[in-house]
ZAMARGU-4260 file (C-alpha; in steps of 0.2 Angstrom, whole numbers, plus 5000, padded with zeros to 4 digits):
<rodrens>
0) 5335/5262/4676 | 5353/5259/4671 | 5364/5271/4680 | 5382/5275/4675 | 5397/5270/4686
5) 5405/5287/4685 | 5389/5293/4697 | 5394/5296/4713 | 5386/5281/4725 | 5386/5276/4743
10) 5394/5295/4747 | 5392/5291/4766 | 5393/5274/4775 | 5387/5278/4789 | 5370/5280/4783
15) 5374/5263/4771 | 5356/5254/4774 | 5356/5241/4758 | 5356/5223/4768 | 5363/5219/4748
20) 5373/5236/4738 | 5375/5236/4721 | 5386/5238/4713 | 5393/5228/4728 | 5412/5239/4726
25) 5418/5253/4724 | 5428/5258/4705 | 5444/5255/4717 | 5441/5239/4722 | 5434/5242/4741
30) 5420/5232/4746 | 5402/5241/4754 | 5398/5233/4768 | 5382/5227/4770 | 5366/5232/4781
35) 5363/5223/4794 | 5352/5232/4804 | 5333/5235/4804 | 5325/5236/4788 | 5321/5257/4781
40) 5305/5254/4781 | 5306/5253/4801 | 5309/5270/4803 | 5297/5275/4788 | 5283/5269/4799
45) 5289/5276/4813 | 5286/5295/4804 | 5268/5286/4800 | 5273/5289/4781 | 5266/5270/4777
50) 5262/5278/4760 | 5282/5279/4756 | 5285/5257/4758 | 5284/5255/4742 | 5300/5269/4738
55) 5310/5261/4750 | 5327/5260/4741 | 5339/5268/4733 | 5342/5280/4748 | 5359/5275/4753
60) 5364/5273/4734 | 5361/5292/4729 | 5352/5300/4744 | 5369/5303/4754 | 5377/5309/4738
65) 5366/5325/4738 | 5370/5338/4749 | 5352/5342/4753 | 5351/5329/4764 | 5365/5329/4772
70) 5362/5329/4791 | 5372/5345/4794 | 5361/5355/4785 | 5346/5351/4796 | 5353/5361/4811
75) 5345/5361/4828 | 5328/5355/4821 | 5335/5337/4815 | 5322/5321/4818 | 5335/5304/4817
80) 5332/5298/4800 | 5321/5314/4793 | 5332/5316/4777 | 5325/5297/4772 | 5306/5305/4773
85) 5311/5321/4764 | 5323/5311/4750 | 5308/5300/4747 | 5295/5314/4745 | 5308/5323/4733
90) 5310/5308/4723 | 5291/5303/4720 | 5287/5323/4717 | 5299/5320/4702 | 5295/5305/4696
95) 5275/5316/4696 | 5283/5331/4688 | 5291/5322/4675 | 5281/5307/4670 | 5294/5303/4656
100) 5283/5289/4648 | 5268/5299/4648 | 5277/5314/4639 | 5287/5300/4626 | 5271/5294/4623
105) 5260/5310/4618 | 5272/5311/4601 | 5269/5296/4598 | 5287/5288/4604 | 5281/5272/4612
110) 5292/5256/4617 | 5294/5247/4599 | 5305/5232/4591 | 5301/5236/4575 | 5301/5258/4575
115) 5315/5267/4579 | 5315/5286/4582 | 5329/5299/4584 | 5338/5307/4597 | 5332/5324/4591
120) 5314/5317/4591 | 5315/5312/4609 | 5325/5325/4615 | 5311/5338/4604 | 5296/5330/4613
125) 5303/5330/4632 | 5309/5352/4628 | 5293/5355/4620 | 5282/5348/4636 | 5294/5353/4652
130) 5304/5368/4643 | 5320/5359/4645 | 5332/5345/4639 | 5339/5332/4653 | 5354/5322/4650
135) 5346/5305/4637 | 5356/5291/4639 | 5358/5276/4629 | 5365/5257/4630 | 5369/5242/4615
140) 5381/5257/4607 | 5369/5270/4607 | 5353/5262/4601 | 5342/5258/4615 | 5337/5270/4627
145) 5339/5266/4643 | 5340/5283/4656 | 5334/5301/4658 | 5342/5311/4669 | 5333/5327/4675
150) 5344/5340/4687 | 5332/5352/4697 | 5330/5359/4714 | 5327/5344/4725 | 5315/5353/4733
155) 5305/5356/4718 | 5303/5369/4705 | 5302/5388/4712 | 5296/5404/4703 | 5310/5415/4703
160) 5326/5403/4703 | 5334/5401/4684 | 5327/5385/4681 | 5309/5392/4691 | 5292/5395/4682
165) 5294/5411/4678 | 5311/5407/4668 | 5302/5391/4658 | 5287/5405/4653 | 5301/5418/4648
170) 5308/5405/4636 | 5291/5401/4627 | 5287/5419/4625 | 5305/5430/4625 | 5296/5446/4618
175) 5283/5448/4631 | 5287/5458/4645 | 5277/5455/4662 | 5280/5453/4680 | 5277/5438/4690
180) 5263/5449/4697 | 5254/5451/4682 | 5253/5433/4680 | 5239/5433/4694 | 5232/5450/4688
185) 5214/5449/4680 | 5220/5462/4668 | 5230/5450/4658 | 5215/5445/4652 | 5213/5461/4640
190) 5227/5454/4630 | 5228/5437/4619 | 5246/5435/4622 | 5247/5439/4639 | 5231/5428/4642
195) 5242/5414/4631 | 5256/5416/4641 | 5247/5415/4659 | 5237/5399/4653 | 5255/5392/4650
200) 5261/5398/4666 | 5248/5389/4676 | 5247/5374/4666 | 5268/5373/4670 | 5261/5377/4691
205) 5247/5364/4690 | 5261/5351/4687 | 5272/5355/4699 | 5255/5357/4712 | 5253/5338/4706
210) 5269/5331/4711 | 5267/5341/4727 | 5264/5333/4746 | 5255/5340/4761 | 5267/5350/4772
215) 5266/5344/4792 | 5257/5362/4794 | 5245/5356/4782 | 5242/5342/4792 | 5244/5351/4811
220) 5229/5360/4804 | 5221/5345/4800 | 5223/5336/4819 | 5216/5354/4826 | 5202/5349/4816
225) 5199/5332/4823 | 5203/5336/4842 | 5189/5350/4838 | 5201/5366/4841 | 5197/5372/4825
230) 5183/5384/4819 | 5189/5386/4803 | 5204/5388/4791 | 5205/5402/4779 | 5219/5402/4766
235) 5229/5413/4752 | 5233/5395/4743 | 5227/5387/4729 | 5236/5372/4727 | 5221/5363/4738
240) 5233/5352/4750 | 5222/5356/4763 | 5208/5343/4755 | 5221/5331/4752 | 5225/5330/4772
245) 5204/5329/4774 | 5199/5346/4777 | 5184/5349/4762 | 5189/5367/4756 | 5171/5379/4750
250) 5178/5376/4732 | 5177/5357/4733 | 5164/5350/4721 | 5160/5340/4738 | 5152/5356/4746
255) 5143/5361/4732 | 5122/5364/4733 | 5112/5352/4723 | 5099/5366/4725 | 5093/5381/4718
260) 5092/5393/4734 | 5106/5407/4739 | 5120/5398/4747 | 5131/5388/4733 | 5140/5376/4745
265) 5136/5369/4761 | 5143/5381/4775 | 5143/5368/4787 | 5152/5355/4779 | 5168/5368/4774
270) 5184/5367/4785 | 5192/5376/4776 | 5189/5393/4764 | 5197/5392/4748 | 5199/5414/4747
275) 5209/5413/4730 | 5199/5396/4721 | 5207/5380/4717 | 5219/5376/4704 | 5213/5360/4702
280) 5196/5365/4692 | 5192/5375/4677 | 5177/5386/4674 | 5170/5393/4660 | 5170/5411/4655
285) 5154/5412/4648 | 5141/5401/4658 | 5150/5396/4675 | 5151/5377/4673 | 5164/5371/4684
290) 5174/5354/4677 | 5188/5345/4687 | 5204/5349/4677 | 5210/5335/4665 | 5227/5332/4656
295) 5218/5338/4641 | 5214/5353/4649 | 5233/5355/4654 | 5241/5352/4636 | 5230/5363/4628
300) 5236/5377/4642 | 5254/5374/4639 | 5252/5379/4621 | 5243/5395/4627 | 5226/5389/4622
305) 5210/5389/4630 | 5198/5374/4629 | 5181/5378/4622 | 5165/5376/4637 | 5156/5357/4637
310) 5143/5365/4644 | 5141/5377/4630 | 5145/5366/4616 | 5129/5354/4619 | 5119/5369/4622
315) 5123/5375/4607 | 5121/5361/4597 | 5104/5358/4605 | 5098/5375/4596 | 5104/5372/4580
320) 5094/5357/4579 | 5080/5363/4585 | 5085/5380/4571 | 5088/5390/4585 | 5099/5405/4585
325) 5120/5402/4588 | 5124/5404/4606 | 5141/5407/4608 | 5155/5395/4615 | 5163/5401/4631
330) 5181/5395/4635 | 5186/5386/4650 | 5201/5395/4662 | 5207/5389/4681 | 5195/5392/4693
335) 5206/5403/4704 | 5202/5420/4709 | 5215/5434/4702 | 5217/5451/4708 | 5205/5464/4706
340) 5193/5450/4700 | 5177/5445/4710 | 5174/5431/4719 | 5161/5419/4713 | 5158/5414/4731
345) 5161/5428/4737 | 5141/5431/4745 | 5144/5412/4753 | 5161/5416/4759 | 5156/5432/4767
350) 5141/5424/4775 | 5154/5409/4783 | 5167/5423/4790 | 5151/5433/4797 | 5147/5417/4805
355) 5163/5412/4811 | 5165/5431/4818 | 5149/5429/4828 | 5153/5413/4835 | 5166/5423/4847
360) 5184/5412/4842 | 5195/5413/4857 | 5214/5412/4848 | 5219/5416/4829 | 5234/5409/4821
365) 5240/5416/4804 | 5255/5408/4796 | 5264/5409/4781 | 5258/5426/4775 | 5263/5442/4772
370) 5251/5451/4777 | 5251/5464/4761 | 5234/5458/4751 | 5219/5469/4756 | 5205/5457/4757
375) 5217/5445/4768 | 5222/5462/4778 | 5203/5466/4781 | 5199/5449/4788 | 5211/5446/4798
380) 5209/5463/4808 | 5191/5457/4812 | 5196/5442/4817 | 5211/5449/4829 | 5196/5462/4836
385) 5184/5448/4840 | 5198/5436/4847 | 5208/5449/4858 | 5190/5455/4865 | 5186/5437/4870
390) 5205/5440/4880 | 5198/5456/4890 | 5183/5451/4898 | 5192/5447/4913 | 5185/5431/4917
395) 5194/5421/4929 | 5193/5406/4920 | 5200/5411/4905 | 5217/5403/4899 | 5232/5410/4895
400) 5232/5408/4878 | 5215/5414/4877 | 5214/5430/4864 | 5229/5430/4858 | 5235/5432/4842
405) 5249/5422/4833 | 5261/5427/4817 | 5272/5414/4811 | 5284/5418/4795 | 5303/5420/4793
410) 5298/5439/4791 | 5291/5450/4805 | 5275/5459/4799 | 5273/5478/4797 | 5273/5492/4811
415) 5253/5492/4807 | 5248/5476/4818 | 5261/5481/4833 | 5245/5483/4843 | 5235/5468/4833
420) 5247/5453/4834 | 5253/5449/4850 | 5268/5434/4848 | 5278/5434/4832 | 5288/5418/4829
425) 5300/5420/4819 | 5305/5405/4807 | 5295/5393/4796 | 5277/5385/4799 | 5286/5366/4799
430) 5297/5370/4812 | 5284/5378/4823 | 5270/5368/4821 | 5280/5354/4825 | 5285/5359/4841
435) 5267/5363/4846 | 5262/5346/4842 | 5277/5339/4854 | 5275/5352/4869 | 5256/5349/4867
440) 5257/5330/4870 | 5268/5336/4884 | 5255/5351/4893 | 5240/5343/4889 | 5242/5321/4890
445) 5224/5320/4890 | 5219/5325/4872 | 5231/5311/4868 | 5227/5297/4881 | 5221/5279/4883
450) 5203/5275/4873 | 5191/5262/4885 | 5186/5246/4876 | 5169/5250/4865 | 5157/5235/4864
455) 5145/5233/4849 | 5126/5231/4850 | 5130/5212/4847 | 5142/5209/4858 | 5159/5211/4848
460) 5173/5221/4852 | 5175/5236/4838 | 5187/5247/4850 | 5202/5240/4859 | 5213/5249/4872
465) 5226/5262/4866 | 5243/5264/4868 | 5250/5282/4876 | 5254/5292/4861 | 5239/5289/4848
470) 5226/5299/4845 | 5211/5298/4856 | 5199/5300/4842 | 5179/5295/4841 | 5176/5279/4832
475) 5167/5280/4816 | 5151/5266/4820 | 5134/5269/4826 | 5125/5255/4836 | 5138/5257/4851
480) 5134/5253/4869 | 5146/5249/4884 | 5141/5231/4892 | 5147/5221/4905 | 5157/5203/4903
485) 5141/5191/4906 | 5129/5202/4895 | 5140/5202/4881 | 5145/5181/4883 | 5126/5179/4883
490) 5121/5189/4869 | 5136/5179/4860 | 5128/5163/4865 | 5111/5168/4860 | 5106/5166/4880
495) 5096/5179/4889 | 5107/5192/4897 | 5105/5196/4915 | 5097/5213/4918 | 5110/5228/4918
500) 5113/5238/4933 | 5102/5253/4939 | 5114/5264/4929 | 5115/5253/4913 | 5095/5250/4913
505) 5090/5259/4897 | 5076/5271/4906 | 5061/5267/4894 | 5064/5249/4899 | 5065/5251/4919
510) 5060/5268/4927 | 5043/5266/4922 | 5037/5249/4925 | 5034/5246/4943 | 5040/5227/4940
515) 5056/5228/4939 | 5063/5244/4943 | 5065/5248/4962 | 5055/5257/4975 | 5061/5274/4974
520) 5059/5273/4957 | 5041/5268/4955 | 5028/5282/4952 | 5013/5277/4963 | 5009/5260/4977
525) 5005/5243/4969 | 4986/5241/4963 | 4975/5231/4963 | 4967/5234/4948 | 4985/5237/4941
530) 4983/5243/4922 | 4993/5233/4910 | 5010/5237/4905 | 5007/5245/4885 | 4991/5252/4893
535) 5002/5262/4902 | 5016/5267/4893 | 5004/5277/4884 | 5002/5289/4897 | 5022/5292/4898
540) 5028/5294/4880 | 5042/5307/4877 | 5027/5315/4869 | 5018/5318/4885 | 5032/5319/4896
545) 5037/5337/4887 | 5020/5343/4887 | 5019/5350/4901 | 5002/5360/4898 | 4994/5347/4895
550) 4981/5337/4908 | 4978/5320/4910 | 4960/5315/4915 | 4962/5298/4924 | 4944/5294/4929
555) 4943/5276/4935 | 4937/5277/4953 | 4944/5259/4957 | 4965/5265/4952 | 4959/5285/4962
560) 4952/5275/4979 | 4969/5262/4979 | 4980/5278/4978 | 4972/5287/4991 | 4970/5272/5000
565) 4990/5267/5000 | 5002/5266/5014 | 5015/5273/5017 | 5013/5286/5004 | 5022/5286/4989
570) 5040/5293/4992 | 5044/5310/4983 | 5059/5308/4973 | 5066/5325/4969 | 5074/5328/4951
575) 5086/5341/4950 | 5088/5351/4933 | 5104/5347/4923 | 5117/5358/4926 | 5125/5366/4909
580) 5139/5356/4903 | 5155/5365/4906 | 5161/5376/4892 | 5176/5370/4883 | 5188/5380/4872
585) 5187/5371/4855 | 5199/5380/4846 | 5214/5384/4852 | 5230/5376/4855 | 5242/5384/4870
590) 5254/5394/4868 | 5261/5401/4882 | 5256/5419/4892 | 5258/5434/4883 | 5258/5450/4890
595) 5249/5466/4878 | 5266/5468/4868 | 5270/5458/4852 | 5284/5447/4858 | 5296/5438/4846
600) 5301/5421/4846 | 5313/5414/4836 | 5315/5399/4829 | 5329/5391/4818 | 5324/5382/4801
605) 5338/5371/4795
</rodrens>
């Protein structure tokens, strides 16, 4: 991209990272000096944004000439070089929201040396797609493009703003009257051009979803999951950022039955409960069939249309071959749940909380949400009853954290949940979630500590030591055993191995078989008439070690007269049952003690 000189560029020097500037002065004549320090991509690993190497530039050039990320405006909550991760993330969710070749390209305005097209033929195709015009710019004395500049919130597109979704839909549709509301009301259905005008609306939301990235509450959720602190997530959204940190949501095609029983997905295999669908799939009105949605899908939505059902198409033309009678075609719509529209996973969904309810969860967290939609309401109050029962049993082992109940939003939530919530923290989910993960690290070093070597079956390392400050998690290998140095050089060296210790002898191997395990581990004297080894193991398979009415007749006199023969007799080795593995909390995260009042906490968002 050519940019023009009259831009403003390199706005603050002290953030000046380019080892080479261009332009290399300013329009006066004063040189920009040039970086010489670490390269950005230092301090992009060090957020563990690896995904962002490949957009490290341009930062100093424009970054520091928008006021967004200015450092100032961060406040108490600034992380050195945070406003590189956020310019980054703001700059590839436009270049996703306005793919400017992709939208050239659908009029049939390609790259040519032969075909030339007009300014109003460019500027027509980019309004028609993002419901604006952005500033064109051209070089050679206006005839070759070379720019597009689009001006928008650098945090992305809202609903309610001028430039926001709602204003784009009003301008397709200026006669229609309808709150943003309606938009997510099943009753727009009743009406072609307020069904028209809500297929655009979400076809215009899907694209701003796309260009979209996982929030670090997304992800805080996510690392809950893999320490194992989380029962489930249940969430309001639709915009499925949940699966893109890893946690499979109950619309994912990935939970889905291949059966024909009751259950639809796979309860199990959900993290997270999807209460309002997914944006990202279509389903048809008619016969149910879900599809992943396309870009086709999404241009026929923007024009208010809905796609006709694959599903019913090929059923249809299956009977008319055969001289069958017509079956309608459904259409296709997003697969998100409106209001005062069924849930078509609704039995599954209520069989997962039920489940979740019964499994006694000592904590509940509920962010982002204000608390005003029925179904949401409802569940929540059975999950605070549940969780805040599991607080009262006056155990002394309880923690203090241990049925309590958290509410994180800017706003504080109704008089009605003053005996229900117990902490309201009062700011954004970022900011909080955040300073849990710190103070965590902090209280509780051992969910975060050092990993032992891990040795494979064959002898090769496959887990080395960690260093303090990464994650302690389980390796994802079967086949793993601890070893010692000589097993593991013999096994490399195709030598035998010398036997384990005691404690590393695998117990089919050594406790029974009198040759090579010790004394106090053999089950009767040495015989005489000894019976062999396989002949033996017979008698002490897992089979017949856990039946335990069942009786062995051993009628060989020689093997009874040499056991009641032996001296001394065999020594009794007393087994004592297995004591129950201490109970861990597995999903909760501390937060401090709480007495029965809700107590505010507040917490500045830059």
């Amino acid at each position: 991209m050519v940019w023009q000189r009259s831009y403003e560029q390199y706005c603050d020097l002290s953030r000046q990272y380019d080892p080479i500037p261009s332009p290399a002065k300013f329009p006066d004549g004063t040189a920009i000096p040039a970086w010489k320090g670490p390269g950005v991509d230092t301090w992009i690993k060090d957020f563990g944004r690896e995904d962002l190497l490949t957009y490290s530039e341009l930062f100093a050039k424009h970054a520091t000439c928008t006021s967004t990320f200015d450092v100032k405006c961060y406040g108490n909550s600034y992380r050195k070089n945070q406003e590189l991760i956020n310019y980054y993330d703001a700059a590839i969710r436009a270049d996703k929201l306005y793919p400017t070749y992709n939208i050239l390209s659908a009029s049939g305005i390609v790259p040519s040396n032969k075909t030339s097209y007009t300014l109003q033929q460019i500027s027509t195709a980019i309004s028609t797609q993002i419901g604006v015009t952005p500033y064109i710019g051209c070089r050679l004395n206006g005839t070759v493009l070379s720019e597009l500049w689009y001006f928008n919130h650098v945090l992305g597109t809202d609903f309610r703003s001028s430039d926001g979704l709602y204003s784009l839909v009003k301008q397709q549709y200026p006669d229609v009257v309808l709150k943003g509301r309606d938009l997510f009301d099943a009753s727009l259905f009743r009406d072609g051009t307020s069904t028209s005008v809500f297929y655009t609306f979400i076809s215009k939301l899907k694209q701003s979803i796309d260009a979209a990235s996982p929030s670090p509450t997304h992800h805080f959720i996510k690392t809950l999951d893999t320490k194992k602190k989380l029962l489930r997530s249940y969430t309001q959204n639709i915009d499925g950022l949940e699966e893109r940190v890893g946690l499979m949501g109950s619309s994912s095609s990935g939970a889905k039955t291949a059966g024909k029983g009751k259950s639809k997905i796979r309860a199990r295999d959900v993290r997270n409960v999807q209460l309002h669908g997914d944006i990202h799939s279509v389903r048809c009105m008619s016969c149910s069939a879900e599809y992943l949605c396309t870009s086709d899908h999404l241009a026929l939505f923007l024009q208010g249309v809905a796609p006709d059902c694959p599903e019913c198409a090929s059923r249809l033309e299956a009977r008319v071959a055969r001289s069958a009678r017509a079956i309608r075609v459904g259409t296709l719509r997003p697969a998100i749940v409106l209001y005062d529209e069924p849930h078509p996973l609704g039995d599954d969904i209520g069989a997962i909380q039920t489940a979740d309810v019964s499994r006694r969860p000592d904590m509940l967290i509920i962010m982002g949400t204000s608390l005003k939609v029925h179904g949401l309401r409802k569940l929540v109050k059975e999950f605070a009853k549940t969780v805040r029962a599991s607080g009262s049993s006056g155990s002394s082992t309880a923690k203090p954290w241990q049925g309590k109940v958290v509410f994180v939003n800017k706003t504080p939530p109704a008089s009605e949940w003053s005996d229900i919530i117990d902490y309201h923290v009062e700011g954004d989910t970022d900011t909080w979630v955040e300073k849990v993960i710190e103070d965590w690290k902090k209280m509780r070093p051992a969910d975060w500590e050092l990993q032992q070597t891990l040795v494979s079956a064959d002898g090769d390392v496959i887990a080395k030591k960690l260093h303090f400050g990464q994650e302690n998690l389980p390796p994802d290998f079967a086949d793993m055993i601890l070893s010692t140095p000589d097993a593991i050089a013999a096994r490399k060296n195709k030598a035998a191995a010398p036997p384990l210790s005691p404690s590393k002898r695998g117990q089919s191997a050594s406790h029974y078989n009198d040759l090579e395990s010790s004394p106090s581990k053999r089950r009767v004297s040495p015989l005489k008439g000894q019976l062999k080894a396989d002949e033996r193991k017979a008698l002490f398979t897992e089979t017949t070690n856990n039946a335990r009415d069942e009786i062995f007749d051993l009628s060989m006199q020689d093997v009874e007269a040499e056991v009641k023969a032996a001296k001394p007799k065999p020594r009794a080795v007393k087994v004592k049952p297995a004591t129950n593995p201490r109970k861990m909390s597995t999903r909760a995260v501390p937060v401090g003690k709480a007495d029965a009042r809700t107590r505010t906490s507040r917490v500045r968002a830059g």
